[in-house]
N, C-alpha and C positions, 0 to 999 in steps of 0.2 A: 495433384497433391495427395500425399500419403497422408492420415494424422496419425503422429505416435501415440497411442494412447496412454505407453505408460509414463508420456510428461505430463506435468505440470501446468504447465502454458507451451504452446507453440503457437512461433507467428512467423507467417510465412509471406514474403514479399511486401512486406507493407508499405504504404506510401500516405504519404498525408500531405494536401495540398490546400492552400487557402487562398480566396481573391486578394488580393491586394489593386486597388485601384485600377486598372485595365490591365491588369499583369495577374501573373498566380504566382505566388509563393511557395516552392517545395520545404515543406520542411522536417521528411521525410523522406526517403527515397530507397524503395525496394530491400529491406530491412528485414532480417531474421531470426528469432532465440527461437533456442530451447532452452525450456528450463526442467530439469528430471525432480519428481519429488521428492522433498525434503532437503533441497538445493537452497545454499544460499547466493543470488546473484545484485553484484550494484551494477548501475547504466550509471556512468562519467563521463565529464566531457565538457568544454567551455561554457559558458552563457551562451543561450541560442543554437547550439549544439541536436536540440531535437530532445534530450531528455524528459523531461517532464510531459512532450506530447507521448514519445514513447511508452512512459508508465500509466498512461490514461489510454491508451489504447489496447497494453495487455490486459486494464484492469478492466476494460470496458465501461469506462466513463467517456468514450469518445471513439465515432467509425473511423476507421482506414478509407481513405478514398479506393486503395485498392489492396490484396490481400488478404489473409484471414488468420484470426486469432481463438485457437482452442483452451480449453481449460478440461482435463484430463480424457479427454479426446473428445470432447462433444466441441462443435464449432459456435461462437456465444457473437463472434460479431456481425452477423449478421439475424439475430433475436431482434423480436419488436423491445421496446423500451421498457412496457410491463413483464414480458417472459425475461428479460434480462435481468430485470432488480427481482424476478422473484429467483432468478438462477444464484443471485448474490447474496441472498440470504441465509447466514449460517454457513455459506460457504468461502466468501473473500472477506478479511478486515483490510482498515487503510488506518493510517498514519502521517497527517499532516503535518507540514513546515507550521503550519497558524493553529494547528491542535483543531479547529475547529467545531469546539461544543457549543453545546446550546448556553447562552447566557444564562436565562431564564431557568435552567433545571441546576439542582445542585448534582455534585460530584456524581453520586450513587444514583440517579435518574439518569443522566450522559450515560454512564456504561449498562445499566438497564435496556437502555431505547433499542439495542438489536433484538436482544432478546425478545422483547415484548411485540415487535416488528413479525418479527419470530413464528409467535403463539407460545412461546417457550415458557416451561414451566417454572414454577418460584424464581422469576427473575431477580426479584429484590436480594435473596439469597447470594444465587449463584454473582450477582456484581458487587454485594458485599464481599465475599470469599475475594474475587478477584481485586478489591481496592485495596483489601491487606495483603492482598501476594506484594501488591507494588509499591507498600510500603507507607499507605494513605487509609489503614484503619479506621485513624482519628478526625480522617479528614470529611468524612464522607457528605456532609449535609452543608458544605459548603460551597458556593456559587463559585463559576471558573476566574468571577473578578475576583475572589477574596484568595483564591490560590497561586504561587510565583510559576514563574515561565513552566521550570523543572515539575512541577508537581501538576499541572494542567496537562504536559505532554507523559507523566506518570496515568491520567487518567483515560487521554487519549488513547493510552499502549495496552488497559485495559481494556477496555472500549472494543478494540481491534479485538484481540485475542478472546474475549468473553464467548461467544457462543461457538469456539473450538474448530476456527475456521479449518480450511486445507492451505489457504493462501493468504499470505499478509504484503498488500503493495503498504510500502511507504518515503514519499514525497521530504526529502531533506530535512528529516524528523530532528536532526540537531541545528537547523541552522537558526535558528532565533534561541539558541541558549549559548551562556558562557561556554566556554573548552572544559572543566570543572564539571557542569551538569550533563551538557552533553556528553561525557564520559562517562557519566551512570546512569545515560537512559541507555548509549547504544550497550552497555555491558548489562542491564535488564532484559534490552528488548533481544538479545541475544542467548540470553540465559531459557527465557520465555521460550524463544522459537525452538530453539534445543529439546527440551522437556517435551512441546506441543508435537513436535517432528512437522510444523508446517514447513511451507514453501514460502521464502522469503524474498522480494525482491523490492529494490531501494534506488534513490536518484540520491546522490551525493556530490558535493564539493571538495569532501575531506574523504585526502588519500588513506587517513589512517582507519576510518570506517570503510573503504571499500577495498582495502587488504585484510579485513576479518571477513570478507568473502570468498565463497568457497569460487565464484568464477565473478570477472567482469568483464563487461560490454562495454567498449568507450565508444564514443559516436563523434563526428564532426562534420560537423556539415549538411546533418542528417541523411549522415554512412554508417556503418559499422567501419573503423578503424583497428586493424592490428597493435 
C-alpha cells in the first residue's frame, strides 16, 4: 500500500466484521476513499448500508478488522487509543445526529471543552467569538435543555469547528431537525467549512445535502456502489 500524503483521509481495503451469535456479520467489506483536502464528501446509502460504521472508522472512533486508514498521510488506525485521541486533538471535529453536549455545561463551556482539552489559550474567548459566528451570541450561558433542536446542533457545529480542525466527520447532523432548520445548519455548516478550507465528510439520508457535495460515496451492502 502506497499512502497518498497529500489526502485528507485514505482508507484502503477496509472491512468491519462483528460476532453475531456463531456467525460473523460483515458489515463492511474491502472498502476504499480518498478524500484530497479541502473536499467535501457524503457516504449514502440505505439503513444498514454500512454508513455510519464507515464514518467511525475514517474518523477513528472504531478499528477496521482489516485495512488502514490515514489522515494526511500518517497511518492513525492502528495508534494505541491514547496516541489516537491525542492525534484528534485540534486536529478532527464531529458533528452529531443527537448533538451530543454535555448536559451539565452551558452553551459556551460545550464549545470551550476542546479547546481546553487542548491546553489552548483563552478558550472562553475564542468559543465566545465562535457562538456568535453561529448566531447564539445571546445564547451562550444556557444549558443544551434550555435551547431548540436547531440551536444545540448551532452549538454542536461550533464545537467541531472551534479549535480549527483540518477535518470535520459529521454523523446525520440534520436528521433530528425540521426541513426548515435543517436547511440553516447545512447552509452554516457549509458556509463554515468554506471559509475554514477544512475537509468535510458526512453520512446522510437526504439527497439534497449530499448533492452540495463535491463527491459521494454510496454503499450497499457494505460495498462501495457505483
Amino acid at each position: 500500500m502506497t499512502t497518498n500524503a497529500s489526502a485528507a483521509i485514505q482508507a484502503d481495503n477496509l472491512s468491519r466484521i462483528v460476532p453475531l451469535g456463531e456467525r460473523q456479520l460483515t458489515i463492511l467489506d474491502d472498502v476504499s476513499v480518498t478524500v484530497a483536502e479541502g473536499e467535501t464528501l457524503a457516504i449514502i446509502g440505505a439503513s444498514g448500508s454500512g454508513k455510519t460504521t464507515l464514518l467511525g472508522l475514517l474518523a477513528g472512533l472504531d478499528r477496521p478488522n482489516a485495512g488502514s486508514v490515514s489522515w494526511h498521510g500518517d497511518v492513525v488506525s492502528t495508534l494505541s487509543e491514547d496516541a489516537l485521541a491525542k492525534r484528534r486533538q485540534g486536529a478532527v471535529g464531529f458533528v452529531f445526529q443527537s448533538f451530543q453536549l454535555l448536559p451539565a455545561l452551558t452553551a459556551l463551556e460545550n464549545v470551550m471543552l476542546p479547546l481546553e482539552l487542548a491546553g489552548a489559550r483563552d478558550a472562553q474567548g475564542k468559543a465566545a467569538d465562535w457562538l456568535k459566528r453561529v448566531g447564539l451570541g445571546d445564547r451562550m450561558d444556557h444549558l443544551p435543555k434550555q435551547l431548540s433542536g436547531g440551536e444545540q446542533q448551532r452549538v454542536a457545529i461550533a464545537r467541531a469547528f472551534v479549535a480549527s480542525p483540518k477535518i470535520v466527520f459529521a454523523d446525520e447532523p440534520t436528521g433530528n431537525l425540521d426541513t426548515d432548520t435543517g436547511a440553516e445548519i447545512v447552509e452554516l455548516m457549509f458556509t463554515l467549512n468554506r471559509e475554514q478550507g477544512t475537509t468535510l465528510v458526512l453520512v446522510t439520508h437526504d439527497p439534497e445535502l449530499a448533492a452540495r457535495c463535491a463527491h459521494v460515496v454510496r454503499l450497499a451492502r457494505g460495498k462501495v456502489v457505483q
